[in-house]
N, C-alpha and C positions, 0 to 999 in steps of 0.2 A: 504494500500500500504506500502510495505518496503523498507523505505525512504532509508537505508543505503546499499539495495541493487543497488536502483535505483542509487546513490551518486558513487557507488564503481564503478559501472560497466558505468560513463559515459567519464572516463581520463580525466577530465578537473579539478579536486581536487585534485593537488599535494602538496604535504608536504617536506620543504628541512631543514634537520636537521644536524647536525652531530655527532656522540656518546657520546662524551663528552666535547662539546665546540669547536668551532673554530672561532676567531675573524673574519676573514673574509667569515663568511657563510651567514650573513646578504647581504655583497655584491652581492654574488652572486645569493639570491634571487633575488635582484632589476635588475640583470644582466638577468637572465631567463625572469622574468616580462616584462624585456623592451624589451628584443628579439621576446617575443611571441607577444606582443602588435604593433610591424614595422612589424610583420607580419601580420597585420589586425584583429586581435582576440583580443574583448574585455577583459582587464583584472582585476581582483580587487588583490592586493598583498596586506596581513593580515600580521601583526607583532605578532606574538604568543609568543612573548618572552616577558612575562612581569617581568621577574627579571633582564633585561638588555635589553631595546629594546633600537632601533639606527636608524633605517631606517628612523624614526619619526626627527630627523638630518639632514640625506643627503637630503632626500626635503624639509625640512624649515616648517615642519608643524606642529603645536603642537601638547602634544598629552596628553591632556586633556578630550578627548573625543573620545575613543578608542572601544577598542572589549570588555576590562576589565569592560567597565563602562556600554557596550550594556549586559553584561553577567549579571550585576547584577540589570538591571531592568534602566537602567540611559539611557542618550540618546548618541549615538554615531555621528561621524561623518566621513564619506565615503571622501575625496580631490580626485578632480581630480588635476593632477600632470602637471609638463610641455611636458612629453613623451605622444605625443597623443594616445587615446586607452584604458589609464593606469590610475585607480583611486587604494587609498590606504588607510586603515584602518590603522591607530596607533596600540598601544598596550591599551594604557589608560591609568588612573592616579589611579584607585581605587583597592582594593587590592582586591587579585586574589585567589578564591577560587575554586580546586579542581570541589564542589559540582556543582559549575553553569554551566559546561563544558556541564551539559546534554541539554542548549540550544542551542551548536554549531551544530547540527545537522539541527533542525529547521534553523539558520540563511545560513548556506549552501546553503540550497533546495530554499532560499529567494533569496540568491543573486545566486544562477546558472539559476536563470529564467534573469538576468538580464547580465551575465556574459559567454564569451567562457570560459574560465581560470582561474581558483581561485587556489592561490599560501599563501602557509601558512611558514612562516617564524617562525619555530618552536624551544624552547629551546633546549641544549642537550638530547639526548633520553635516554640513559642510568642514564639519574642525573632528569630529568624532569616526572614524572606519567602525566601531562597533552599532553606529545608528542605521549608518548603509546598510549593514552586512543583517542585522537584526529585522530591518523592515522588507526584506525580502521571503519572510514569512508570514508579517504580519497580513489582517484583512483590508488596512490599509492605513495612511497615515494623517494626520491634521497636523497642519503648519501655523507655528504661534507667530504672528508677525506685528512687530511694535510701528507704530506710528515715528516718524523722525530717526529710525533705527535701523529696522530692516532694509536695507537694500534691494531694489527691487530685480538687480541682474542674482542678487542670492536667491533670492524666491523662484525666480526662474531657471538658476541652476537645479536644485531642490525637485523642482516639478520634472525636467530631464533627467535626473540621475534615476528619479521615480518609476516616469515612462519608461526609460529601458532597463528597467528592472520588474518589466510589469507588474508593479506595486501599485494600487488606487489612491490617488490623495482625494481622500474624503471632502476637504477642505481648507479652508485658516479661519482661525480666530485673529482679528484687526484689534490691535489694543490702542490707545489713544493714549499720548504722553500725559 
């Protein structure tokens, strides 16, 4: 079976990134996360950002025991959160290598048997190879783009590197300075 077909084609594996950094995209993962979870849909929301994760903050949970530390053989730990619905994986504490990315596929297919919604809180795409390499399983991606910030030739690299990787960008969220 072709797990990353089965993965692409089920929409509940989105990736929210933005092309080259935006302090508040972190937010607005946990914002998606908790919208789709009051709406009855199990969610698991991942911190993919292990050169800056944060989200591991706003819920008070540590993050010692992350995706970084399931990636490289160590034990993770899933929180559920106080938004009911809504459980969260950290980033992790161990350092983060490229090579181990090949088991986020298997961990996917593990927790979409458990999960509506898996939401990946990803580094910049344009500056991150693990954002690329990560959204070419996912169902598809939304690109956070700031007002006065984003660059508009990055948005548009962003959507190419997409298309030929037939990945779907779902959309962007436009944030205003």
């Amino acid at each position: 079976m072709n797990t990353q077909h089965v993965l692409k084609n089920e929409k509940s594996i989105l990736m929210v990134t933005s092309p080259e950094g935006n302090p508040r995209q972190s937010m607005i993962s946990l914002k998606l996360a908790s919208s789709f979870a009051e709406a009855g849909k199990r969610v698991l929301l991942v911190d993919m950002n292990f050169r800056g994760p944060i989200i591991h903050h706003l819920f008070d949970v540590p993050n010692n025991k992350g995706l970084s530390n399931i990636l490289s053989g160590e034990q993770g730990e899933i929180s559920k959160v106080f938004i009911d619905n809504l459980h969260f994986l950290p980033a992790g504490s161990v350092p983060f290598y490229l090579e181990s990315l090949n088991k986020i596929e298997q961990l996917l297919v593990a927790w979409h048997r458990i999960y509506d919604v898996i939401l990946l809180d990803s580094p910049p795409f344009l500056i991150a190879a693990d954002s690329q390499i990560v959204s070419t399983v996912c169902s598809g991606v939304i690109l956070v783009i700031q007002e006065d910030q984003t660059k508009e030739r990055d948005a548009l690299q962003v959507k190419k590197i997409l298309e030929r990787a037939n990945t779907q960008l779902l959309g962007a969220i436009y944030q205003t300075s």
